[in-house]
C-alpha positions as CSV (number, residue, x, y, z in Angstrom):
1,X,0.0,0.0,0.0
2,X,1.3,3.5,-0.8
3,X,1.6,6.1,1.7
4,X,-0.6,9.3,0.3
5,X,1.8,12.2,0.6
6,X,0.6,15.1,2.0
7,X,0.0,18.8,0.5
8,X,3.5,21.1,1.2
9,X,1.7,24.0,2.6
10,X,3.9,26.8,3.3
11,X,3.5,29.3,6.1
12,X,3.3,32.8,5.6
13,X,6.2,33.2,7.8
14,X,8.2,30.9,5.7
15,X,7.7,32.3,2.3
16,X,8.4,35.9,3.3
17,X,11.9,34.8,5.7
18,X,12.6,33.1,1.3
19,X,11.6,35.9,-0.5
20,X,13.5,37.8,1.9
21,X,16.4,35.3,1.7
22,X,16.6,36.2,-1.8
23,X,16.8,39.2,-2.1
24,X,19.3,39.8,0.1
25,X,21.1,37.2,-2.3
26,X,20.6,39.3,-5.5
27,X,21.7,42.4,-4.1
28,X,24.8,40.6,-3.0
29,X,25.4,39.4,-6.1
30,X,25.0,42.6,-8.1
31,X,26.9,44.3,-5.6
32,X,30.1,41.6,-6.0
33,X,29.5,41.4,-9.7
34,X,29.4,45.3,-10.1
35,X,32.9,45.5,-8.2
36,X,34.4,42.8,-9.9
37,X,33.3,44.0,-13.5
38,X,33.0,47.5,-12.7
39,X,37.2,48.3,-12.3
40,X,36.1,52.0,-13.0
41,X,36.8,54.8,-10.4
42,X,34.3,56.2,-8.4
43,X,34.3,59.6,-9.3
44,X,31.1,60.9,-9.8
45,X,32.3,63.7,-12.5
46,X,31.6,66.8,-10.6
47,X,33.3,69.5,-12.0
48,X,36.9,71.2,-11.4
49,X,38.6,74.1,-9.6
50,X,36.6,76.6,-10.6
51,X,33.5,76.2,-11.3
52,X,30.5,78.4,-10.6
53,X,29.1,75.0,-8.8
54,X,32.0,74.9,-6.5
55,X,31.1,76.7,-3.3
56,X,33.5,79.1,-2.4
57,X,36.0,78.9,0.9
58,X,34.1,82.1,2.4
59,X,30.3,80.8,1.7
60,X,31.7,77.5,3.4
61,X,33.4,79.2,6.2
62,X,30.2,81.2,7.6
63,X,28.0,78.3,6.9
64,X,30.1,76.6,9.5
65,X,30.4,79.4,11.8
66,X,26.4,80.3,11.7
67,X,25.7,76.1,11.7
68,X,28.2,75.6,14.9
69,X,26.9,79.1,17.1
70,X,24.1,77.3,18.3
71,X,26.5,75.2,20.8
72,X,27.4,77.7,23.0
73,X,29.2,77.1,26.3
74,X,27.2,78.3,29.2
């Protein structure tokens, strides 16, 4: 006589701890394959000395001063 196998039911618990599982495996993946294949530098292109992009060392220097006088020493 045959044994009657029974129906794999799968919990909810257990197919979202796979999908999750997977995931995490593909970004993994395209993470290691992007180093590996990638070899380019990480510069993002942002342009040179210069440029009217470039924030200049006075603007930078009283954003500092104005973003740090709120800890004063009492």
């Amino acid at each position: 006589m045959q044994a009657k196998s029974a129906p794999a039911t799968e919990t909810r618990r257990a197919f979202l701890k796979r999908i999750a599982l997977g995931m995490t495996g593909l970004s993994a993946a395209a993470l290691v394959s992007r180093n590996i294949a990638g070899g380019q530098a990480s510069d993002a292109g942002l342009p040179g000395p210069g440029s009217i992009f470039e924030p200049r060392q006075a603007d930078l220097r009283s954003h500092w001063v104005q973003r740090l006088s709120r800890f004063r020493l009492r």
